[in-house]
N, C-alpha and C positions, 0 to 999 in steps of 0.2 A: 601576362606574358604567355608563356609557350606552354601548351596542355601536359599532363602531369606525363612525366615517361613511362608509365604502368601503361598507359590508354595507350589502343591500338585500332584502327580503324579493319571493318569486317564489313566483305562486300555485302553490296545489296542482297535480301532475300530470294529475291524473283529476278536476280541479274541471270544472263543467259549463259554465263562459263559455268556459275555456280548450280545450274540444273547438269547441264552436264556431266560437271562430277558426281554429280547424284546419281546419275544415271548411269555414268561409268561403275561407279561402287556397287551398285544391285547387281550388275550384269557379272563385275568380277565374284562376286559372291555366290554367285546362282551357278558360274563355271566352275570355279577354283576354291569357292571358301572364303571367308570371310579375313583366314590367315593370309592369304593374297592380296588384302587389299591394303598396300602400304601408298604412301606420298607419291615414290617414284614409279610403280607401276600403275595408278591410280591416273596419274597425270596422263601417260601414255596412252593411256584405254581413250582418255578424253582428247587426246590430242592435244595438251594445253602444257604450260610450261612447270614443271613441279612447287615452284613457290607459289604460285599460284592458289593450289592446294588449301595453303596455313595462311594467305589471305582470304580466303572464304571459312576457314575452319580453323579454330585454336589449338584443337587438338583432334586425331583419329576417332576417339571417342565422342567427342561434337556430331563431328561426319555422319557414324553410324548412329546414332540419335534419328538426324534428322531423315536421313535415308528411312530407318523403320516409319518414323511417323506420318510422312509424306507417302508409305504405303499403306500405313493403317486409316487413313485417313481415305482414301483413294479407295482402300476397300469397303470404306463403312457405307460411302456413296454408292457404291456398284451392288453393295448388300441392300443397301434399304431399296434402290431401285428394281432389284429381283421380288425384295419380299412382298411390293407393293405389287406383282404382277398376279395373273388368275389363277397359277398354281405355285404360291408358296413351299410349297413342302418339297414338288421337283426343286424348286430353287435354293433351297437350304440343302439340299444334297448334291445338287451341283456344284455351287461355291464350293462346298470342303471337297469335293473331288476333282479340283483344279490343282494338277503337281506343281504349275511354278509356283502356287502360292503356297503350299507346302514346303517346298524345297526351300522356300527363301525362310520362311516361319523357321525352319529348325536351324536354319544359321545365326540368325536372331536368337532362339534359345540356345546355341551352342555360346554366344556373346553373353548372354545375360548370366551363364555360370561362374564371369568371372567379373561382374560390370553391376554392380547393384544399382544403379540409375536406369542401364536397360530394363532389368527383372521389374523392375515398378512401373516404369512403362509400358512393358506389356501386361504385364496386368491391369494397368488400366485401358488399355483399348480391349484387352478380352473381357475384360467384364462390360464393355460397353456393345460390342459382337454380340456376346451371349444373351445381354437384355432385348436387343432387338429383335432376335432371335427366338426367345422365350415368348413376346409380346406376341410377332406374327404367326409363333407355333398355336401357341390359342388361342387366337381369332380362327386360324384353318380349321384348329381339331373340333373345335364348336362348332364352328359353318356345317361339318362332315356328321356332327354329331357322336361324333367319338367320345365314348367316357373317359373322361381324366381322373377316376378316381384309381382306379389299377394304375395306370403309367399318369403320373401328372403330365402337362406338356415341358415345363422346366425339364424334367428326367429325358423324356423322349428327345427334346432337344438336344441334348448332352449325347446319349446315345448315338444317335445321325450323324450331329457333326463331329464326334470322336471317332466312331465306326469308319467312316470318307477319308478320314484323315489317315488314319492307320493301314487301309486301305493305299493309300498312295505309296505311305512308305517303305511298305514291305515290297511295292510295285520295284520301287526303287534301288533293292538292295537284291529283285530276282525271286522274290516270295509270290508263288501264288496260288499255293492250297489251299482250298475252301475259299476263293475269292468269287469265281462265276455262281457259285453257291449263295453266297452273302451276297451278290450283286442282286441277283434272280431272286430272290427271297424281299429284299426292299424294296427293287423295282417294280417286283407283282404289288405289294401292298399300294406301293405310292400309286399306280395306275388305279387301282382299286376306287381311291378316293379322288383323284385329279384326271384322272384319264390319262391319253399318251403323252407327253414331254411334247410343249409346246416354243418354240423360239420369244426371248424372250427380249423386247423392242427395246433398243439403244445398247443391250447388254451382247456380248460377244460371248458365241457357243464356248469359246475356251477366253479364259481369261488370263489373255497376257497384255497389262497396260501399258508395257514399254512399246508397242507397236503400235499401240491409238494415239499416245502421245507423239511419238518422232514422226507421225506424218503433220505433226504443229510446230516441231523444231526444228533445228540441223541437225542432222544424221552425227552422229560419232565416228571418231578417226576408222578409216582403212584397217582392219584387222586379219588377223586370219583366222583367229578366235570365230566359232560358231555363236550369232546374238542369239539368248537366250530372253530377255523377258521384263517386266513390270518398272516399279514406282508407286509412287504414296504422296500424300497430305502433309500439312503440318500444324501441330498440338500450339495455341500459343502459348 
């Protein structure tokens, strides 16, 4: 007979309303916060009709899952592409001095305070970041011949891409004593060992993926909202 009443049908993965809202939800986050992003104003960003929404996603927390991983996943490609180029090291210090990815990471950590499926999942994509990360720090610092017994590369890693980060968001809240300093100070190093910052092929000077994408899909409702930025991967 007729399937059990619990079963509910969830659109396709890869259907085109359901990016959408994905992309409507990063953008509402990256403007307004994360607290902004309900069913009915979620829809509207997307242009699409609010039930919609809870046909593609069971619950808000679903959403924001998939949203994070569809970035982290987006990011981990765009990382290993950087670190696979002839100066790693600019490239690890580029990446974490990308604000929209900053800016969307701390909404993501502002969710996982109250979300213990988020908190796990980012932790595991950080721990997966950081490895890659680790990996192509010491192949560089060996290539340079840098001793890793004073700073291992794990530490120095840590260091760079915490330093970029922090960096952003104090950019962010109007902070910028001792930044031109701390800029000046790693960028003479990283020249030191790579030379001057070289552009780096298929990768975009600023990394904002919501605009490499929307020129693959339909553009998002008419707003008057300022678009802001990115999207991500998904964890199976």
């Amino acid at each position: 007979m007729a399937s059990s009443s619990g079963a509910r049908r969830i659109g396709a993965p890869d259907a085109k309303n359901r990016c959408l809202l994905l992309d409507a939800a990063e953008r509402l986050m990256l403007e307004e916060g994360y607290a902004a992003v309900t069913s009915r104003r979620l829809a509207n960003k997307a242009g699409l009709k609010p039930q919609l929404v809870h046909y593609y996603f069971r619950a808000m927390d679903d959403l924001f899952l998939e949203v994070f991983r569809r970035r982290a996943e987006e990011g981990l490609r765009v990382q290993a592409q950087a670190l696979e180029s002839a100066q790693p090291l600019w490239a690890l210090w580029r990446f974490g001095t990308d604000p929209a990815f900053t800016r969307i990471s701390m909404e993501f950590m502002a969710l996982a305070n109250h979300r213990k499926e988020m908190r796990a999942e980012i932790a595991y994509y950080a721990e997966r970041f950081r490895e890659e990360q680790r990996q192509a720090g010491t192949a560089a610092l060996q290539r340079y011949g840098v001793d890793g017994n004073d700073v291992p590369p794990v530490v120095w890693t840590v260091l760079m891409t915490s330093l970029s980060r922090m960096l952003v968001l104090e950019q962010a809240i109007g902070m910028s004593g001792g930044h031109a300093e701390t800029m000046e100070l790693v960028e003479n190093y990283l020249r030191r060992l790579e030379g001057e910052p070289q552009p780096i092929a298929g990768v975009p000077q600023a990394w904002v993926v919501h605009q490499l994408r929307s020129e693959q899909s339909a553009p998002l409702a008419a707003s008057s909202d300022t678009p802001a930025a990115p999207s991500t991967g998904g964890r199976q």
